[in-house]
C-alpha positions in Angstrom: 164.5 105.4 106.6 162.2 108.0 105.4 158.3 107.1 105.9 155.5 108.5 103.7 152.2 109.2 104.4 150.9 105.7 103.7 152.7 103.4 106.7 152.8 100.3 104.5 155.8 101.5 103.0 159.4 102.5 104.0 161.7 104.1 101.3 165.4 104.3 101.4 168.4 104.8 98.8 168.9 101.2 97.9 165.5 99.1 99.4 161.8 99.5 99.7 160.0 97.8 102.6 156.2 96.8 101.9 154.1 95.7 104.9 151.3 94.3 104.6 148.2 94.5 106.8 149.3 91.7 109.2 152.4 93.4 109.5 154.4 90.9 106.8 157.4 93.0 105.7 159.2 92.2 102.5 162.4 93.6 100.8 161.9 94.8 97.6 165.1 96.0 95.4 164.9 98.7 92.3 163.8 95.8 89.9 160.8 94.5 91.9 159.9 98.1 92.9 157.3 99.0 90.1 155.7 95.0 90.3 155.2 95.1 94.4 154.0 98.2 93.9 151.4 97.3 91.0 150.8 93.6 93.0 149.8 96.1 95.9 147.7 98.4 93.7 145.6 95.2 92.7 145.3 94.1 96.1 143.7 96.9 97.4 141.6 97.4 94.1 139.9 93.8 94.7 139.6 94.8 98.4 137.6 97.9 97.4 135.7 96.1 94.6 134.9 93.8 97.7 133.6 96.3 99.9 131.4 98.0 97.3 129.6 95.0 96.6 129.2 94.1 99.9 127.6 98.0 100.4 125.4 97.4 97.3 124.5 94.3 98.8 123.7 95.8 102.2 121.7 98.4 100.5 119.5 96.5 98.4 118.6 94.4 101.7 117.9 97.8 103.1 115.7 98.8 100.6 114.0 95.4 100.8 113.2 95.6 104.9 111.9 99.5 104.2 109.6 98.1 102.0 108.2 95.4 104.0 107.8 97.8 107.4 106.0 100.0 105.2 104.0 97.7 103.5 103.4 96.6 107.0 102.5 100.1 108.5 100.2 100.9 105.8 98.3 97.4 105.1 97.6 97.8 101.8 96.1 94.9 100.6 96.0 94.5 96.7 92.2 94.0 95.1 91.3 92.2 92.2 88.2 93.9 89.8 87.5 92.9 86.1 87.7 95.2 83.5 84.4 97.0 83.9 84.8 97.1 87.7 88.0 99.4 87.2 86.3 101.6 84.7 83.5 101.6 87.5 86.6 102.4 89.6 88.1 105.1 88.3 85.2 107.2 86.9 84.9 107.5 90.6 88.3 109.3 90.9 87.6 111.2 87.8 90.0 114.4 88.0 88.3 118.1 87.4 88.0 119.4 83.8 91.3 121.5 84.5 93.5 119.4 85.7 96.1 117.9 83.7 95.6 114.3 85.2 92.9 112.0 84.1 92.3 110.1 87.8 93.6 110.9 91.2 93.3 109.4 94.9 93.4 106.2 93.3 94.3 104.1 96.9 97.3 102.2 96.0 95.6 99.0 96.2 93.6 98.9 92.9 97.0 99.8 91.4 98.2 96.4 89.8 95.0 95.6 88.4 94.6 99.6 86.8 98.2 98.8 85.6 97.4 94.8 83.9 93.8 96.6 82.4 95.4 99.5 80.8 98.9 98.7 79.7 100.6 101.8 78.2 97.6 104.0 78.5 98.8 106.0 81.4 101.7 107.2 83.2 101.2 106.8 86.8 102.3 109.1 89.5 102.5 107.9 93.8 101.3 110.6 96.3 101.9 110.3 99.5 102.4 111.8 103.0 105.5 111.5 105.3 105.4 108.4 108.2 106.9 109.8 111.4 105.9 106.6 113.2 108.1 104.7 111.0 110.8 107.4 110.3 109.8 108.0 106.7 110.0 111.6 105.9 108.9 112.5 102.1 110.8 114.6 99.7 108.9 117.0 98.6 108.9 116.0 94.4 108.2 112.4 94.9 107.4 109.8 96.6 108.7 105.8 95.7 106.2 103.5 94.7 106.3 101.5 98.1 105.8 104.7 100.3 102.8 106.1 98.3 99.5 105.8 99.8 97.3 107.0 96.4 98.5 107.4 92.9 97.4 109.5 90.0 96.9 108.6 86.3 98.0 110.7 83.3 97.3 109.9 80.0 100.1 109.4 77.3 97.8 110.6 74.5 94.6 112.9 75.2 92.0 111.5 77.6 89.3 111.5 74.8 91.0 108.8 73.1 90.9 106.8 75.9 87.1 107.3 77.4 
């Protein structure tokens, strides 16, 4: 018997042997060659299918815990103001003359209520540092939404139109 580089199967001139993984062997003749082989091929297609959602799975629960440690670590505690009181708010972060953004420094907790007041206004950018304690080192173009510690505002149209 010749063996291949795959051990689940065994060629010679006039029978194939197919083992599975708990070591079941069956004889397969010329005619049942190409349909064990394709029965195989789906077998470990569904098995890899399988282990890709499981590892989407695993990485989605991941994502989930970094986001509560962090959330944890930095305490950010979202607040509530009314309309006026984030205009109030964000005069207060006013960006210079020449700078492209409108607002910056914004701490992240005012950011859902920026977000519900001025829907489609701005385009929001996180900033952030890095978080040795908690092993969170920040690439050096962005920074995800859950690791930010401030955020920026830039407007969609000019900021005249806005103010």
């Amino acid at each position: 018997m010749t063996n291949l580089t795959n051990q689940d199967w065994e060629f010679n001139e006039n029978n194939v042997e197919v083992r599975d993984r708990s070591g079941n062997t069956m004889h397969c003749g010329d005619a049942n060659l190409m349909h064990t082989i394709q029965s195989s091929i789906n077998y470990y297609r569904d098995e890899i299918s399988h282990y890709k959602t499981q590892v989407y799975k695993l990485r989605l629960e991941c994502n989930r815990l970094n986001n509560a440690i962090v959330k944890q670590h930095l305490k950010i505690k979202p607040i509530t103001l009314s309309y006026d009181g984030c205009v109030k708010l964000l005069d207060s972060y006013k960006s210079p003359l020449n700078d492209n953004s409108a607002c910056k420094g914004i701490p992240m907790a005012y950011i859902d209520t920026v977000q519900s007041h001025f829907k489609g206004i701005w385009r929001y950018k996180y900033r952030g540092t890095s978080i040795p304690s908690i092993g969170f080192k920040r690439p050096q173009a962005s920074i995800q939404k859950a690791f930010a510690t401030s955020f920026a505002i830039y407007p969609t149209r000019t900021y005249k139109e806005v103010a």
